[in-house]
C-alpha positions in Angstrom: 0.7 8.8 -1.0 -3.1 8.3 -2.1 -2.6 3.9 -2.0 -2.6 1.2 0.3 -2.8 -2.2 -0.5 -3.5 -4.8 2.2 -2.0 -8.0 2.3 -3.5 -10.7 4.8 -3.9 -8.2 7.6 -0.7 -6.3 7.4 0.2 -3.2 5.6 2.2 -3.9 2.2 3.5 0.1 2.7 5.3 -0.9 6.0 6.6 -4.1 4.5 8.3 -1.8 1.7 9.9 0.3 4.1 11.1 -2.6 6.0 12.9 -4.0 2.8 10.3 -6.8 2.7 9.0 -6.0 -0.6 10.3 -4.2 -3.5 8.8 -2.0 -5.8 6.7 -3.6 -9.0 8.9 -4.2 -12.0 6.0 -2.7 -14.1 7.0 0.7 -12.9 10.3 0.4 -15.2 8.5 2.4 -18.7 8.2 5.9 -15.5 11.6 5.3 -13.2 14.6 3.5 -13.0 13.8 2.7 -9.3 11.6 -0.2 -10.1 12.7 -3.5 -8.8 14.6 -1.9 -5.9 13.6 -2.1 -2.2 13.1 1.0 0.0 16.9 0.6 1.4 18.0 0.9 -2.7 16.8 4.2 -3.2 18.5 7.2 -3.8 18.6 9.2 -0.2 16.3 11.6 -2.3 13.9 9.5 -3.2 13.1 8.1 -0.1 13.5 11.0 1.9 10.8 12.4 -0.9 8.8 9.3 0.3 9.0 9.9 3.9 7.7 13.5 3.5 4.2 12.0 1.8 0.9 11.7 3.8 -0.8 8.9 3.6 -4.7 8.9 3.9 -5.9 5.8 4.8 -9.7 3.7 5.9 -8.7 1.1 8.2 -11.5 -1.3 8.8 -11.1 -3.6 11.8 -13.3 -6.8 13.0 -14.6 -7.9 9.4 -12.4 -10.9 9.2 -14.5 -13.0 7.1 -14.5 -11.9 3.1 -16.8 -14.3 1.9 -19.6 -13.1 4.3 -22.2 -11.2 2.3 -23.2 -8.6 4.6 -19.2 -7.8 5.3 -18.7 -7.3 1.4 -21.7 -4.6 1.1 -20.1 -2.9 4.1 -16.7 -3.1 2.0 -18.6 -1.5 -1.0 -20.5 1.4 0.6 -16.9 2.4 2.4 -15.7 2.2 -1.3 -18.0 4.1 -3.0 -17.9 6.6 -0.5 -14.7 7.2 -0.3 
């Protein structure tokens, strides 16, 4: 997997694989999986899942996202990656 969306400090991929989410109901038009939490996949799907690599930037100690010299940081991470 190439995405990770952060959500108030914690990981929204771990709180899909702990049931705490479910997939986007926007995915509907490309599987019949949206909707459904990691626990209502097919055994197939999620052992296809469990077999991705997940790259990921993890940037630690800028806490504040309002502070200007923390967002040009966020940018130049961004454009570099």
């Amino acid at each position: 997997m190439n995405w990770l969306m952060v959500n108030k400090g914690s990981f929204a991929i771990q709180e899909f694989f702990d049931d705490l989410i479910k997939l986007p109901k926007e995915l509907a038009d490309i599987t019949s999986d949206a909707g459904k939490k990691y626990s209502e996949l097919r055994i197939d799907v999620r052992n296809h899942i469990d077999q991705q690599t997940l790259n990921a930037t993890v940037l630690g100690g800028l806490t504040n996202p309002h502070n200007k010299h923390y967002q040009q940081i966020f940018a130049k991470v961004f454009w570099n990656l």
